[in-house]
N, C-alpha and C positions, 0 to 999 in steps of 0.2 A: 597577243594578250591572253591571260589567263583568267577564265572565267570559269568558278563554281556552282554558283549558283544563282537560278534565275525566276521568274515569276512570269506564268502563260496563261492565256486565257484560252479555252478550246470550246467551240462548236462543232456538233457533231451534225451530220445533213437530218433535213426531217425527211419522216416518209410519205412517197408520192400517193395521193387522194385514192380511194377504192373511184373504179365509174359507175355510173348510169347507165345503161346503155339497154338496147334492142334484140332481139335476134331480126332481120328484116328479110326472108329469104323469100324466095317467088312461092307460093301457096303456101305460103306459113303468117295467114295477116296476122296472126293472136300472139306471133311469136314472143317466148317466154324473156326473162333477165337476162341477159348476155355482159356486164359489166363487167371486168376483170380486175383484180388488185393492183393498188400502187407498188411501187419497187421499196425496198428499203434506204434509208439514207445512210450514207458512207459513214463509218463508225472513223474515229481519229486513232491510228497505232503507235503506240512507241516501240520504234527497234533498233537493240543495239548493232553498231557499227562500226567496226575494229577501225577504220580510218580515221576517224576522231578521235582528240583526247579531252576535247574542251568543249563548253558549253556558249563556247562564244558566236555561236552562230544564231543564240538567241536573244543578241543585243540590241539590235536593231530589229527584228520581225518576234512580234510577244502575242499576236494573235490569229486562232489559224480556225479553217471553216471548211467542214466537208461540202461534200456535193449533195446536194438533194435526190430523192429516189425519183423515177417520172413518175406520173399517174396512170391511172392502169385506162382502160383502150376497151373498146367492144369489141363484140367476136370470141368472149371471154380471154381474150389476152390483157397478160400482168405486166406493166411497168416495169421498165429494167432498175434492178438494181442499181444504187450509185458506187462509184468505187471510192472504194477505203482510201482514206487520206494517212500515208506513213511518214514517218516524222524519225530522219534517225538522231540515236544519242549516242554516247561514247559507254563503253563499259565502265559499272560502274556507278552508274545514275540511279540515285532514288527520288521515288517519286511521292511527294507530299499533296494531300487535299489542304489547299490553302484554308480554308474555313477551319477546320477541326485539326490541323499540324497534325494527325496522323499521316502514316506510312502505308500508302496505300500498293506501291509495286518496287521491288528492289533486284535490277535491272542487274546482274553480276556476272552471269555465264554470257558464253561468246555469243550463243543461238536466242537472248533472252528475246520475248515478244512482249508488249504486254497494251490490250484494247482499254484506252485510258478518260474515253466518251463513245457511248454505243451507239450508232444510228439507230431514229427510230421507224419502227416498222412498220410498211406499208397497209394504208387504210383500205380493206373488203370494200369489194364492190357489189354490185345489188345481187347478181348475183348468191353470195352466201345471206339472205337477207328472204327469203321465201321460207313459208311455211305452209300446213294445210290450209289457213284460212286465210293468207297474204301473199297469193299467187306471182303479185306484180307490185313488188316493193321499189317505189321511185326514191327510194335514199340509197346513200353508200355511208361509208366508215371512209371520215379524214385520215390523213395520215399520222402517226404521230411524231410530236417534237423530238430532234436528238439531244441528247444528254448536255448540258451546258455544265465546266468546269473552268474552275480555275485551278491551279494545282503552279506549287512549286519543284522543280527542279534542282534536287543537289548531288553532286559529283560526288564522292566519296573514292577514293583511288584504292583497287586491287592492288594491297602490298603484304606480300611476307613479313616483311620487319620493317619497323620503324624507326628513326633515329629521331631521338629528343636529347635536349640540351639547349641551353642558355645560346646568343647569339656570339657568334664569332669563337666557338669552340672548336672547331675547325671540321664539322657535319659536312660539310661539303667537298671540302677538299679529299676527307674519307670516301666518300664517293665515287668523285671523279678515279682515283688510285683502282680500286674494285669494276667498275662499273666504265661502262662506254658513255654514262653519261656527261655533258660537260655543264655542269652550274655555273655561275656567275660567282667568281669566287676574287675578296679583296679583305683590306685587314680593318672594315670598317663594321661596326653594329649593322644589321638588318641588309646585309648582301644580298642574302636568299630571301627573295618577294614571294616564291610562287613556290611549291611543292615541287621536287626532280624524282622522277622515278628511275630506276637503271636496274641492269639483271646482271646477275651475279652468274656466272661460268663457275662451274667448280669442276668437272669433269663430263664425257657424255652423259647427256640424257639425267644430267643435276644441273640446276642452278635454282636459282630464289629470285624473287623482286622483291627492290629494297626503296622502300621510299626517304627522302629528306623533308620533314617538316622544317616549316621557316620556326625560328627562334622563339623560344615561350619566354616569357616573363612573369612576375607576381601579378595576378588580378587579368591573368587568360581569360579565365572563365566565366567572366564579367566583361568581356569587351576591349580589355587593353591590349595596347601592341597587336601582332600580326597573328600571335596564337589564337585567337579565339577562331576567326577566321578560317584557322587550317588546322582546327585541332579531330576535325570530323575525319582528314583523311589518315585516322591511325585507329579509328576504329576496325577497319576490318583485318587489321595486323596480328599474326601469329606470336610475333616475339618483340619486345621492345629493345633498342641498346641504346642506353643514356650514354651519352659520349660528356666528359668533364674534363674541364680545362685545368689539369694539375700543374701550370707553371705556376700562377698565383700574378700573370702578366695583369691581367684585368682589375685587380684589387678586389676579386673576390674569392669568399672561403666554397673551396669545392662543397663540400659537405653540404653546407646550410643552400647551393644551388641546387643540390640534388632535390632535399628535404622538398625547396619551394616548389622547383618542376611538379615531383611526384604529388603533392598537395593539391596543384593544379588537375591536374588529372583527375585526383579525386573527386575536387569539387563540379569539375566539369561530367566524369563519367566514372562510378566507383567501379560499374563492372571490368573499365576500361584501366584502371589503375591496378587491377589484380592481374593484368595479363602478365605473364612468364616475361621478364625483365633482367640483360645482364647489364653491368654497369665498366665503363671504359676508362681508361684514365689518359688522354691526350697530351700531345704538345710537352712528353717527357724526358726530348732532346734538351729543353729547356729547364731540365729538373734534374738538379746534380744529389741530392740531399736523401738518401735512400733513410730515416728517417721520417722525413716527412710522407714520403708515399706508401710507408709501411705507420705510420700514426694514421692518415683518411684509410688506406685496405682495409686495417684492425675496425674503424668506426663506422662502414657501409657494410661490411662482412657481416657484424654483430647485427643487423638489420636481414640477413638472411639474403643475400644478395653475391653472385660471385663477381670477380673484377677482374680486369686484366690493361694488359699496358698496351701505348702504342707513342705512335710518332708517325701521324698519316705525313707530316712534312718529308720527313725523312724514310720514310717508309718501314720503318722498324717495327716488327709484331702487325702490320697490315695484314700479308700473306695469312700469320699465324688466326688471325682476330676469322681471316674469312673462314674458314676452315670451322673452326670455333662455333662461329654464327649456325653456317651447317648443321652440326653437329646437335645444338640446341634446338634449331628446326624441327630434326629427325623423330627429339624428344616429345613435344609440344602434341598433344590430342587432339579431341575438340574442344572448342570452346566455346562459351556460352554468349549466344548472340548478343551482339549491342543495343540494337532494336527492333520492335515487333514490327510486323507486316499485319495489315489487318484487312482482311479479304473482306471490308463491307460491300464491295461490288455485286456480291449473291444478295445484298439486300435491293438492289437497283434492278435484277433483271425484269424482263418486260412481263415473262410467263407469271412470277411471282407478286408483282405489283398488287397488294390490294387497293381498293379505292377509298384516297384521303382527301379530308376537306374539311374546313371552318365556316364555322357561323359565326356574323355577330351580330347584333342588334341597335342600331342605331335610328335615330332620329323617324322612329313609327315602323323602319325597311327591316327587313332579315335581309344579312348579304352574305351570301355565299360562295368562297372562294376554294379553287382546287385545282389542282392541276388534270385529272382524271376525269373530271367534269366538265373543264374548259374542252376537252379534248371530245367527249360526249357531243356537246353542244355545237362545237364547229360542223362534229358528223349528222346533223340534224336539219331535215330540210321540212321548216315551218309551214310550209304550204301545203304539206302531204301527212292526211289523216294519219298512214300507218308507219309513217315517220316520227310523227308525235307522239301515237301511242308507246313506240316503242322507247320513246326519253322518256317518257312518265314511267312506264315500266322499270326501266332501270336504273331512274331513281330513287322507287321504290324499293327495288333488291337493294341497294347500296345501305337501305336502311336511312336518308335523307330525310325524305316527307315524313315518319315517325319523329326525327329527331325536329325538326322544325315543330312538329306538334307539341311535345314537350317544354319546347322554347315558349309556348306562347302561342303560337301563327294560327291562326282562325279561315275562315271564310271571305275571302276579299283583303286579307292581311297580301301587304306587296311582299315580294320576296326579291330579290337581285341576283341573279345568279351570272356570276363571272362579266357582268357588265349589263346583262341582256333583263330587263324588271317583267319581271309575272304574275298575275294574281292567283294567292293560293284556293285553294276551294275544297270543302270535304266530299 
């Protein structure tokens, strides 16, 4: 079964707790903080994997969870790291933030890597927690939460060229004649269900990969028929070859099928319909009327388009056509990507994170929510003076208790913070 595209939910491990801890050694009774840090939690990787071609292995398993770091240990030892949870994909795969449908990693070379939820990093133990005047600090730092995503997954298929054309134009059978690959090939509409890719041989150390999109129709790019569906994998195509069915077997006019394809295209991707395009004229065992195939050449031509003939049935101008294909390869530069990649992940790392939070005001409460805070607050042990001090302390840098004051909040006003209610006080 052929599967493009899928939808994951990913948890990344948290990180394991900073300790508590002693030094306890024979004549050392005062002995200072010994608590060591938690470990980090396993970050989730995507990498690709030349033994896959399909994403079908995400049909059944759609949600995946690293390991947690341990917590960190006295004697100043740190909790072991968790190990990274890798996850392989097929060349190929981009990777979408389900929330925001951007592009977040686009998985194309053989060696790609790409860290797609970050573990989060293990919480100081008391240890880093002394100062001149807080010799014997009985708090640590919790670990923090890993990165929680959802993200889609889509295949996009590494091809040199791409064959478009209406269905049962005979894209496959061209194929199979060139290529080792064997498509599902009969004389019915919509044969081809699924994309075929094959390589082209042209001599040592040349060949191309050629993909077969399944068949487009009017109103692709809206949903209809199987193009919509697979019209992603011709985006990272160098050269287009519209193959057209010049018997006139199907009762339709070549022309006005080209017209619609390329339309299609347009609507669906305009960068994608200016790619360098040659145009085919098939099935011209069946085309006695030279005439006729010299009225559509003169009418695609004038569109600025070059053409040529074939008979994949019979194999007539196949050999000539690959050759051909080559040749316009050779020519082709770069080109202008399809879509962007957008590296918001430097806005997520851990070093960079400033601290974010809301207030709102309800029913007499200020409630204060955050995740930076939540995170604060778990590392907070209420029982211990210089524990306390140091959350009110860095609620104050975070600049909080100012903004609370502007809200409103007075002396004995409740506040809420992340679930836990406090009375404010000046």
């Amino acid at each position: 079964m052929f599967i493009d595209k899928v939808k994951i939910d990913l948890s990344a491990g948290n990180g394991g707790n900073g300790a508590v801890a002693w030094r306890r050694e024979k004549y050392e009774p005062s002995g200072g903080p010994a608590g060591g840090n938690g470990g980090r939690g396993g970050s989730i990787i995507l990498k690709v994997d030349l033994s896959i071609n399909t994403l079908i292995d995400f049909r059944f398993k759609k949600k995946f969870k690293a390991s947690n770091g341990e917590i960190g240990r006295g004697k100043r030892q740190y909790g072991k790291d968790a190990t990274d949870l890798i996850i392989p994909v097929p060349k190929g795969t981009v990777v979408r933030d389900a929330g925001t449908g951007s592009i977040i990693a686009d998985l194309s070379d053989d060696d790609s890597v790409f860290v797609v939820a970050k573990g989060g990093r293990g919480g100081r133990g008391n240890i880093h927690f002394t100062t001149s005047t807080r010799q014997a600090p009985n708090f640590a730092e919790a670990g923090k939460k890993g990165q929680e995503r959802t993200v889609v997954l889509e295949l996009k298929m590494i091809a040199d060229v791409g064959l478009l054309g209406f269905p049962n134009v005979g894209k496959s059978t061209f194929l199979s004649t060139i290529t080792a690959a064997k498509p599902k090939i009969a004389d019915y509409h919509f044969t081809t269900l699924v994309p075929n890719l094959g390589v082209v041989k042209i001599e040592d150390g040349k060949s191309f990969v050629i993909a077969d999109i399944p068949g487009l129709i009017e109103g692709a790019h809206k949903g209809v028929g199987l193009g919509h569906e697979f019209l992603r994998h011709v985006e990272r195509t160098r050269l287009l070859v519209h193959i057209l069915d010049i018997s006139g077997n199907e009762g339709r006019d070549p022309y006005e099928d080209f017209i619609k394809i390329n339309d299609e295209l347009k609507q669906y991707n305009e960068i994608l319909a200016n790619r360098p395009q040659i145009v085919v004229f098939n099935k011209t065992d069946l085309m006695d009327d030279d005439e006729i195939l010299a009225y559509y050449r003169e009418k695609i031509e004038a569109l600025g388009y070059k053409v040529y003939y074939m008979s994949a049935a019979t194999m007539k101008g196949v050999e000539e056509l690959k050759y051909t294909i080559w040749q316009e390869l050779s020519q082709v530069g770069d080109l202008e990507p399809i879509f962007e990649v957008v590296d918001e992940y430097e806005l997520m790392l851990e070093d960079n994170e400033k601290p974010k939070y809301e207030i709102e005001f309800e029913n007499d409460i200020y409630y204060v929510e955050g995740d930076w805070i939540e995170h604060l607050l778990n590392s907070t042990n209420f029982g211990d003076y210089d524990s306390v001090s140091y959350f009110q302390k860095r609620l104050r840098d975070i600049g909080l208790i100012e903004a609370l004051r502007e809200l409103g909040a007075g002396q004995d006003s409740t506040v809420d913070i992340c679930g836990m209610e406090f009375d404010f006080f000046e």
